[in-house]
C-alpha positions as CSV (number, residue, x, y, z in Angstrom):
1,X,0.0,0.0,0.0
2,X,1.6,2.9,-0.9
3,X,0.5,6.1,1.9
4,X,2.7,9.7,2.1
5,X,5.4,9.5,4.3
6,X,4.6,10.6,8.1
7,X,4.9,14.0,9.2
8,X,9.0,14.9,10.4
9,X,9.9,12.0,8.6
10,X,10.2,8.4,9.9
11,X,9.3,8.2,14.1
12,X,8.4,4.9,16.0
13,X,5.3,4.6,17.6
14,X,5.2,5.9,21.2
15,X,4.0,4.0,23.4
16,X,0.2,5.3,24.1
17,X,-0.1,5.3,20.4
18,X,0.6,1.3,20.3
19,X,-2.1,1.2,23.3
20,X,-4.4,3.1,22.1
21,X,-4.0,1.1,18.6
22,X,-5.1,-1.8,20.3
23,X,-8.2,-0.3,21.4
24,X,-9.2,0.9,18.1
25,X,-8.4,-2.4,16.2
26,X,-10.8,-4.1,18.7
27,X,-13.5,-1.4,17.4
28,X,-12.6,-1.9,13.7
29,X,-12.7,-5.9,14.3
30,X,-16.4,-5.3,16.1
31,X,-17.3,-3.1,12.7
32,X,-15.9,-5.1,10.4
33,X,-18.1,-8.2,12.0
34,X,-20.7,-6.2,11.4
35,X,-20.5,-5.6,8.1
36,X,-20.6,-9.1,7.6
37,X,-16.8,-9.8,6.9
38,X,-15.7,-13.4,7.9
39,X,-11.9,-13.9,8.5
40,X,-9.8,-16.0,10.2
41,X,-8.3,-14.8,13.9
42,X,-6.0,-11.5,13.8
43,X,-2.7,-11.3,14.9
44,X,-1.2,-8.1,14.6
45,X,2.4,-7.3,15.1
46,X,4.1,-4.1,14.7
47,X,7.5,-3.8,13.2
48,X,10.5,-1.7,12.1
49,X,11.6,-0.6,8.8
50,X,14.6,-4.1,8.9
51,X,12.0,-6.7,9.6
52,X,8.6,-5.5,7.3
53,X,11.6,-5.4,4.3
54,X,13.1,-8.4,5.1
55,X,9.4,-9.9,5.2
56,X,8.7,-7.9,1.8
57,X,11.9,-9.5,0.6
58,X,11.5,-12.9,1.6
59,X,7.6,-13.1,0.5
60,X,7.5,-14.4,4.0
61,X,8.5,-14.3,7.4
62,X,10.5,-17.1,7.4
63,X,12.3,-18.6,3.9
64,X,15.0,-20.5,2.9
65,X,18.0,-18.0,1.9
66,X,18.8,-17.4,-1.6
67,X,20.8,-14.2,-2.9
68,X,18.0,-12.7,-4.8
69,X,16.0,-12.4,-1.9
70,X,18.9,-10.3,-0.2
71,X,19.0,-8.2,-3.9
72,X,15.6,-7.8,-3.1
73,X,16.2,-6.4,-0.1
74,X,18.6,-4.1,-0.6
75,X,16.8,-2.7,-3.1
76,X,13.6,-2.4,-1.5
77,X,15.4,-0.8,1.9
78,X,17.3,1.8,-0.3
79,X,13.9,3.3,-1.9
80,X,12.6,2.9,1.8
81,X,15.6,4.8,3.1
82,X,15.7,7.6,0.0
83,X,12.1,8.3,0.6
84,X,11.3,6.7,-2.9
85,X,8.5,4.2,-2.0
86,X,7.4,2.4,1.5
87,X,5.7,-1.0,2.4
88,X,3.2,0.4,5.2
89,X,2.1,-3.3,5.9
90,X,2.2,-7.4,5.0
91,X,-0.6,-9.6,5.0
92,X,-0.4,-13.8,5.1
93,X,-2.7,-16.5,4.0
94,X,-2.7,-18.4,6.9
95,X,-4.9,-19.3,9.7
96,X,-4.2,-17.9,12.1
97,X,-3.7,-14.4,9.6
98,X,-0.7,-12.3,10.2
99,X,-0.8,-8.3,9.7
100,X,2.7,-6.7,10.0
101,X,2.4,-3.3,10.3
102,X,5.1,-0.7,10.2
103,X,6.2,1.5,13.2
104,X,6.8,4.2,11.8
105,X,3.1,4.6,10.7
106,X,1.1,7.3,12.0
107,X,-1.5,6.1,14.5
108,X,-4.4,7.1,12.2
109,X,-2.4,5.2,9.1
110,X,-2.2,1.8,11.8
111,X,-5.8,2.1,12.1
112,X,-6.3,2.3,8.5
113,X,-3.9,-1.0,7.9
114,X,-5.4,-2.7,10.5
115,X,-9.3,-2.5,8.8
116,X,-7.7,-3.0,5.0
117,X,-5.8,-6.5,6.1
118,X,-8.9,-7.5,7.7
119,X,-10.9,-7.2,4.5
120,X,-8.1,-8.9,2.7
121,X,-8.2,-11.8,5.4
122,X,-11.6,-12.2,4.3
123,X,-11.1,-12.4,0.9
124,X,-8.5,-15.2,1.6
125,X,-11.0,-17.2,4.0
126,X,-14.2,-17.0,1.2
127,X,-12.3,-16.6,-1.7
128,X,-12.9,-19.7,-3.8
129,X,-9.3,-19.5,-5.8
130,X,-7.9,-19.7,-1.9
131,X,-9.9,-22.8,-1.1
132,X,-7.1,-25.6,-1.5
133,X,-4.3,-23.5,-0.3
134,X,-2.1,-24.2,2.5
135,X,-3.1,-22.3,5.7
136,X,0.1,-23.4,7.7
137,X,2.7,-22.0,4.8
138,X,4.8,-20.3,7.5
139,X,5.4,-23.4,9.0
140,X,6.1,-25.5,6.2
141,X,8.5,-22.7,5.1
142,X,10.1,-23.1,7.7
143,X,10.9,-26.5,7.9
144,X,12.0,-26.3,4.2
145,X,14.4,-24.0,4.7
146,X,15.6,-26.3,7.6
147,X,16.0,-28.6,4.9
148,X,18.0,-26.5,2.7
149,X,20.6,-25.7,5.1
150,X,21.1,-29.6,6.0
151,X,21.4,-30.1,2.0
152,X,23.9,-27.3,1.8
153,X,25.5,-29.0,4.7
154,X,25.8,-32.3,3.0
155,X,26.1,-31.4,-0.8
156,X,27.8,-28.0,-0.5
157,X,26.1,-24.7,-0.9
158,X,27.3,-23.9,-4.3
159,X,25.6,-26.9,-6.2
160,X,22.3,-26.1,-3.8
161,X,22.7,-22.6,-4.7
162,X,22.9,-23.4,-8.2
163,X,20.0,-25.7,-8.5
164,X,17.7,-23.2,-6.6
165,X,18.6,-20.7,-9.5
166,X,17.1,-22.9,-12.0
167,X,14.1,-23.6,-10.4
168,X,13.6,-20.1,-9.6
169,X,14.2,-19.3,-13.0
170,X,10.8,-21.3,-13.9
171,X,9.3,-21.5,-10.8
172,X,5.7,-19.3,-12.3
173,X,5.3,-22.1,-14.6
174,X,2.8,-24.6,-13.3
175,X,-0.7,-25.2,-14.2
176,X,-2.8,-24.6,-10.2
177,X,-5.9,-26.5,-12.0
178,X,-3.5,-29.8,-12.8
179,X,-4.5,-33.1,-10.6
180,X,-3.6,-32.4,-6.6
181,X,-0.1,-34.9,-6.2
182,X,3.1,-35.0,-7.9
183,X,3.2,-38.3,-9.1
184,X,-0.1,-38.6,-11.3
185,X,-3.5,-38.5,-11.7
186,X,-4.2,-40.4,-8.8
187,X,-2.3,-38.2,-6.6
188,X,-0.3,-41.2,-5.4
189,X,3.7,-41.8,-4.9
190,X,4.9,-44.2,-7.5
191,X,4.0,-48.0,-6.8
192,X,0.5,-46.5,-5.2
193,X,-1.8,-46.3,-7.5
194,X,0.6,-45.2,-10.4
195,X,3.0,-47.5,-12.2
196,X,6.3,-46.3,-13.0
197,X,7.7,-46.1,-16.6
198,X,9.3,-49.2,-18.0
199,X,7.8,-51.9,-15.9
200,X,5.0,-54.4,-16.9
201,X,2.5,-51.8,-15.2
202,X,2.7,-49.5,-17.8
203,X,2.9,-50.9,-21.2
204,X,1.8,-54.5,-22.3
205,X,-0.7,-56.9,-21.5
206,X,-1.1,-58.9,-18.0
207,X,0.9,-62.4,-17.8
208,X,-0.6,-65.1,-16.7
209,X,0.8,-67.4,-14.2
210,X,3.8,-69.9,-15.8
211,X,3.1,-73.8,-15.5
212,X,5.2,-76.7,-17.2
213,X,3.4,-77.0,-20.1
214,X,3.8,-73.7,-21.6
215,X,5.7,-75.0,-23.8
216,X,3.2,-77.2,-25.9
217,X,1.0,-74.0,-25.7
218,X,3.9,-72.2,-27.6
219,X,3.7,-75.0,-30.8
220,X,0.8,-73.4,-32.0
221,X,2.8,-70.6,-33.0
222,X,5.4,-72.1,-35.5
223,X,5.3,-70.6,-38.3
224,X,3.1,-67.6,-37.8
225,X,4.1,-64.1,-37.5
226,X,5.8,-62.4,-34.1
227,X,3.1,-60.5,-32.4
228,X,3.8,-56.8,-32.8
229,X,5.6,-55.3,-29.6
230,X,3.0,-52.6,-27.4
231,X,3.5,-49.1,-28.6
232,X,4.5,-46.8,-25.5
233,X,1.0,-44.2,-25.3
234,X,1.8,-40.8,-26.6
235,X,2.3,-38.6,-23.2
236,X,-0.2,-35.8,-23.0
237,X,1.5,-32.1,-23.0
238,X,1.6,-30.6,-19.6
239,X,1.8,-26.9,-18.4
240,X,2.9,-27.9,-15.0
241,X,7.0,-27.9,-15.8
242,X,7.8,-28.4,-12.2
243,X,5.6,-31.1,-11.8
244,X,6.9,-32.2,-15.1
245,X,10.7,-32.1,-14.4
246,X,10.1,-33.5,-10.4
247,X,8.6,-36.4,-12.2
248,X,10.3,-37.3,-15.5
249,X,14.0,-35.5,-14.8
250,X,16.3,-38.4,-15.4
251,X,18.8,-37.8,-13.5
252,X,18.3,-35.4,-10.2
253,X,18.8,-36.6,-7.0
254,X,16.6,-37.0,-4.3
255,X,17.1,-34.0,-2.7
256,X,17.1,-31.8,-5.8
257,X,13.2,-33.6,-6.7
258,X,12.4,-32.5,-3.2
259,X,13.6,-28.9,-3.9
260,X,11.3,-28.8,-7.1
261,X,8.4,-30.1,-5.3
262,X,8.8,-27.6,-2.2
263,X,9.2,-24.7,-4.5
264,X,6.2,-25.7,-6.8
265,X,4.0,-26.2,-3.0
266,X,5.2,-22.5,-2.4
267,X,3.9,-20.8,-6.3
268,X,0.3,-23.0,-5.3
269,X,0.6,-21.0,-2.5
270,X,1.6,-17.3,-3.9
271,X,-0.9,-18.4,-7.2
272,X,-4.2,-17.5,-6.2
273,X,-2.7,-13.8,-4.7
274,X,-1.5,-12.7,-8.5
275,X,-5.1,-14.0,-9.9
276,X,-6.9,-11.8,-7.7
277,X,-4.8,-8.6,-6.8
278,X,-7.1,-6.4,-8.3
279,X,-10.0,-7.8,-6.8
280,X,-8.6,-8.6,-3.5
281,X,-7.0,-4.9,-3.2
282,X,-10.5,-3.7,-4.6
283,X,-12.1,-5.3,-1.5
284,X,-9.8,-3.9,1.1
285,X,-9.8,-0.4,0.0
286,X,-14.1,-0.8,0.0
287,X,-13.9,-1.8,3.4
288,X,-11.0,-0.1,5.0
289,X,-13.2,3.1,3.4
290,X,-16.4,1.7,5.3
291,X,-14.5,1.3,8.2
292,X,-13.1,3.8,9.4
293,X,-15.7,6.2,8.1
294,X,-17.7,4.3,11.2
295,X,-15.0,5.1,13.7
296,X,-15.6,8.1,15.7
297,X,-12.4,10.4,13.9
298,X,-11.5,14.1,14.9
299,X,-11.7,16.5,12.1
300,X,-7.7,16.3,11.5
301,X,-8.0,12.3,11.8
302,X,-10.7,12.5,8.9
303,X,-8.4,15.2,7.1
304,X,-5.6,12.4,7.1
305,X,-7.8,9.8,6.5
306,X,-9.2,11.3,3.4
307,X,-6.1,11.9,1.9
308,X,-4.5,8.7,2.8
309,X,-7.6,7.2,0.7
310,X,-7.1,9.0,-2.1
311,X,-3.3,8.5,-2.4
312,X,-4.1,4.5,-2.7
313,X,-6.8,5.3,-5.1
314,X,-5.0,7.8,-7.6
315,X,-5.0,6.1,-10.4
316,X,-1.3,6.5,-13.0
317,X,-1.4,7.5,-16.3
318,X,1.7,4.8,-16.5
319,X,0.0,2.0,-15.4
320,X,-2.9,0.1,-13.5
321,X,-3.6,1.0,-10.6
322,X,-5.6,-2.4,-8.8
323,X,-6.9,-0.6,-6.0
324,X,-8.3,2.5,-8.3
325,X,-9.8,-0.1,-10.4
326,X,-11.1,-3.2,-8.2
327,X,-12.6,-0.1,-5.7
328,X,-14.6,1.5,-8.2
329,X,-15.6,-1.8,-10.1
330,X,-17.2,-3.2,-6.5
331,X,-18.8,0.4,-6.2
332,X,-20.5,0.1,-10.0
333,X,-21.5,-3.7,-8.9
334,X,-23.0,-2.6,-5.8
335,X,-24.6,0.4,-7.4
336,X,-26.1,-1.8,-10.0
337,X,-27.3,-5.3,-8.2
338,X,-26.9,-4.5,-4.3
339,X,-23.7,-5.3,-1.7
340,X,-24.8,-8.8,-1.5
341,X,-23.8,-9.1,-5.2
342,X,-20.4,-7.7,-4.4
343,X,-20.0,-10.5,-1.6
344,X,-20.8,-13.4,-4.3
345,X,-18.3,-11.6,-7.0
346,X,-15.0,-11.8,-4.2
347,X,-16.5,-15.2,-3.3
348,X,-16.7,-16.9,-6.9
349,X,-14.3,-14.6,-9.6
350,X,-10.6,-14.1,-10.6
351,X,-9.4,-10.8,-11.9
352,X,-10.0,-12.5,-15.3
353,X,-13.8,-13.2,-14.9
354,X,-13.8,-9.8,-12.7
355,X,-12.8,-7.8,-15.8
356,X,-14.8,-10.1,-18.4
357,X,-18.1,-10.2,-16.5
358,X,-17.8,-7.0,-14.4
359,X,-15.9,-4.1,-16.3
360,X,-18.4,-1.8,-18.4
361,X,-18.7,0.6,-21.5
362,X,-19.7,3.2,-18.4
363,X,-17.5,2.5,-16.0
364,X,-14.4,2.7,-19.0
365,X,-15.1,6.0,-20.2
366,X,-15.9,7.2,-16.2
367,X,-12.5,6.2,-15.2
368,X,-10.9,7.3,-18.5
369,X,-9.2,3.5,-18.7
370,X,-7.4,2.9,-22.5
371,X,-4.5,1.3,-24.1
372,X,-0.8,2.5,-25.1
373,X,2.4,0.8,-26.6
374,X,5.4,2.2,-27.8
375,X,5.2,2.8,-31.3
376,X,9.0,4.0,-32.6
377,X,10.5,5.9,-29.8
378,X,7.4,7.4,-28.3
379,X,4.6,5.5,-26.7
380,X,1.2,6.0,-28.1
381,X,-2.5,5.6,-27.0
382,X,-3.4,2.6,-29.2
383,X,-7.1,1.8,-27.9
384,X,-10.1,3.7,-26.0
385,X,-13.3,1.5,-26.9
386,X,-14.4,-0.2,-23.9
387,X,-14.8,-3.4,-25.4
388,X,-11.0,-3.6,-26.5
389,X,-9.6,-1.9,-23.3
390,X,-11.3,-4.5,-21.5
391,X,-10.0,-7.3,-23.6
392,X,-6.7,-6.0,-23.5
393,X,-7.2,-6.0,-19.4
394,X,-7.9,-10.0,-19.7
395,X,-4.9,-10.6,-22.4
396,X,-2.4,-8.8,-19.9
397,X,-3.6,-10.7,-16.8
398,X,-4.7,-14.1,-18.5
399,X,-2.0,-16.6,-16.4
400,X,-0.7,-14.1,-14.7
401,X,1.4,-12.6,-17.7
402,X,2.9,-15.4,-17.9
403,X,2.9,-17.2,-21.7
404,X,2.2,-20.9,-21.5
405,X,4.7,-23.1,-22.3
406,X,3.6,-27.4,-22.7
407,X,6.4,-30.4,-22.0
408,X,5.2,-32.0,-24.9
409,X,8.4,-34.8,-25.5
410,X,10.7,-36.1,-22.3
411,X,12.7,-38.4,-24.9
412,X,12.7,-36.2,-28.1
413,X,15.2,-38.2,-30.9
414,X,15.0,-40.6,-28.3
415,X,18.0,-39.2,-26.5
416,X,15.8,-38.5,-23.9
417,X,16.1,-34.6,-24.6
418,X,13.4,-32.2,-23.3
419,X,10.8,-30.6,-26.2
420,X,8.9,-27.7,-24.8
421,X,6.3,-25.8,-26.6
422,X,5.5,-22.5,-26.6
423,X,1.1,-21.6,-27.2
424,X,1.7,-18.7,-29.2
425,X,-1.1,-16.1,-28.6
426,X,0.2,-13.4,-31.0
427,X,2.9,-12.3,-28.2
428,X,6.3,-13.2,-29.2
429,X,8.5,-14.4,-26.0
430,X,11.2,-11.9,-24.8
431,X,14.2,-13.8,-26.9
432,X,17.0,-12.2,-24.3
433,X,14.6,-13.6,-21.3
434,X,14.6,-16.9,-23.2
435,X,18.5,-17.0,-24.2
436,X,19.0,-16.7,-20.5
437,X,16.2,-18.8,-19.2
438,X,17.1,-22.4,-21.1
439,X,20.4,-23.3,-19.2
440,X,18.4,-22.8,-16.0
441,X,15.5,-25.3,-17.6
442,X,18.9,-27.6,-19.0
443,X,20.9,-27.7,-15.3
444,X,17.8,-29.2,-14.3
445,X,17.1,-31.8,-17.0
446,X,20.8,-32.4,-17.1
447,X,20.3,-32.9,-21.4
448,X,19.5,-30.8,-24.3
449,X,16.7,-28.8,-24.4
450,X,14.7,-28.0,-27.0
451,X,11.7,-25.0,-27.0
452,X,9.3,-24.3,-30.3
453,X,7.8,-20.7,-30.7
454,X,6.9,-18.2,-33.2
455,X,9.0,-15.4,-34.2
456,X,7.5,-13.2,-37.2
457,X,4.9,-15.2,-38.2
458,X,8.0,-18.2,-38.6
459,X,7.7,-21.5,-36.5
460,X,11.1,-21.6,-34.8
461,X,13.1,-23.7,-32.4
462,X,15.5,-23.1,-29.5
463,X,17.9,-25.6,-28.7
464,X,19.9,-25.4,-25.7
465,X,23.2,-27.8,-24.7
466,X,24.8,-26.5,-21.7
467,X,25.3,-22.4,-21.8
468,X,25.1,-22.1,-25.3
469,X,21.6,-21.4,-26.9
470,X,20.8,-22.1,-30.9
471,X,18.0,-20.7,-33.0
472,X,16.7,-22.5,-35.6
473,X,13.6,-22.3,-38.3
474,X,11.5,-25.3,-37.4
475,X,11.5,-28.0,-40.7
């Protein structure tokens, strides 16, 4: 949430302000009950400027270490420290929810934070896309990061490191509607309910107990052709790389599968919170709004409230703004079919069917919403009807950003090489991302890699062998 810096510049809360913090959020907990809000118990902590960034960093409050979390950090703390940008507060999934605020928030700000979490704990509790996540994460970070330390211990940190780069690398590529389980459709660990490649499980039809006469059975076949060996079934393409590479990798080690399947647990996690920022920041500002317009605030308290509010709603002529348009997108519903309507919407959509269902010609042109590229060395306004801003919207957000990209061959030439896909959409993949993206997806197979896109209207293929990276036209 970005808020304007406190008066006098950065000053921990005293200590009547904490107490008397306390009091209000039991008043904005009573309200927001009222309201009809359902979330999971509160437990709010407040925290310097080192700790919220390090959370901020991290994603959580406690992560295994990796040295793009610290870049992160760094970064992050110098804007904070410059007076560029601030993290005011951090929210968790989990039950039950965690609200960090920062204490260097004014007391009026604090109270603000403490009824916009609140909402956003609600939209994690009824929101349907939040359903099948894990509500103990922080734990089970933390006992993964216990685990990475004892596999740096016993393998060395620099091959950990390393394969932790190339799973971070792809770590936004899974596919959150795939069968729950690694190890197949039935969710079961190999030799459960799944049979492993190569054995009689797979491929081939069920023997039949020997006996000694076999034998006389097998004179009825002289002289008539060799029955035609099983064909191996084709393998169907999958989205889900990590689950792909945890399963079929031929080489990795135990520890390294483990790695791949911790890190995909954590993006099932994180998933649901990039399908739904603009609705789920939407809901918060509504009812942080709500909220504390029901608390009993002096006039200088409203004052700062009012332009607090308005900060997070300004909307940039640069980009989206979520909360600008998820707050006024609840209003128009609510406007237009009643609040209960606005309580089914965060309870059944995604920002995709938000925008495709909710976002009107009216609501467009109120909020001035269009499109731009850069066209030569200036960017240009491209698109103003509603119908193709709105489409535009759900292109941008459709899997996150993310393009999709199918395993469709684990033993292309029959080399056992990788063969990746690329659904072109009419979006070309970023070919510098890419260049520097397939040794990451190659450490991990351990063989060549092999990824099929379009490039100018051309079916083309990337081949990767180790750090080098080849571009050929597809024949």
């Amino acid at each position: 949430m970005a808020l304007p810096n406190r008066p006098g510049g950065p000053q921990p809360m005293t200590d009547s302000e904490v107490a008397e913090l306390e009091t209000a959020i039991d008043q904005i907990v009573a309200l927001a009950k009222g309201f009809g809000l359902d979330f999971f118990p509160m437990r709010y902590e407040v925290c310097p400027a080192d700790i919220i960034y390090t959370f901020g960093a991290y994603g959580m409050p406690n992560r295994f270490s990796h040295w793009s979390f610290g870049k992160t950090f760094h970064q992050m703390k110098a804007h904070y420290d410059f007076g560029l940008s601030k993290i005011y507060e951090l929210v968790i999934n989990s039950d039950p929810c965690y609200a960090f605020l920062l204490d260097t928030n004014s007391l009026l700000q604090n109270k603000l934070i403490a009824a916009h979490v609140l909402a956003h704990c609600d939209f994690f509790k009824r929101n349907a896309r939040f359903a099948g996540t894990n509500r103990q994460m922080v734990q089970t970070m933390g006992a993964f990061a216990n685990r990475v330390r004892q596999y740096e211990f016993e393998h060395g940190r620099e091959p950990v490191e390393r394969f932790l780069d190339a799973v971070l690398a792809i770590q936004e590529h899974i596919d959150p509607h795939s069968e729950r389980g690694p190890w197949g459709r039935s969710g079961a660990p190999a030799g459960q309910g799944t049979p492993t490649p190569g054995t009689a499980a797979s491929t081939g039809p069920v023997r039949t107990p020997s006996t000694p006469y076999d034998d006389l059975w097998a004179l009825d076949q002289i002289g008539q052709p060799a029955p035609e060996a099983p064909t191996q079934p084709k393998r169907e393409p999958t989205r889900d790389l990590l689950r792909f590479l945890m399963t079929h990798a031929p080489d990795l080690a135990d520890w390294q599968r483990e790695i791949l399947s911790a890190l995909r647990a954590e993006m099932l996690y994180f998933r649901p919170q990039m399908e739904t920022k603009i609705m789920n920041e939407g809901w918060a500002s509504l009812w942080h709004a709500r909220i504390m317009r029901a608390l009993d605030l002096s006039p200088a308290e409203s004052l700062e409230f009012a332009k607090m509010h308005a900060s997070v709603l300004a909307p940039s002529p640069y980009q989206l703004n979520p909360y600008h348009l998820g707050y006024h997108m609840l209003l128009s519903i609510e406007e237009r079919h009643g609040i209960e309507a606005c309580f089914e919407v965060r309870e059944l959509e995604t920002d995709v069917s938000f925008i495709r269902n909710w976002l009107t010609k009216e609501l467009c042109e109120e909020l001035d919403l269009y499109l731009f590229a850069k066209q030569g060395d200036s960017w240009q306004v491209t698109e103003t009807s509603w119908e193709a801003v709105r489409d535009g919207i759900v292109k941008q957000i459709t899997n996150c950003g993310f393009p999709y990209l199918y395993a469709e061959d684990d033993d292309y030439q029959r080399r056992r090489e990788l063969y990746v896909r690329h659904a072109y959409e009419g979006v070309e993949l970023d070919a510098l991302y890419l260049r520097k993206t397939l040794p990451h997806l190659h450490h991990i197979w351990g063989r060549p890699i092999h990824l099929e896109t379009i490039e100018e209207g051309r079916t083309v293929v990337y081949t990767c062998t180790g750090e080098s990276v080849e571009r050929n036209a597809k024949t």
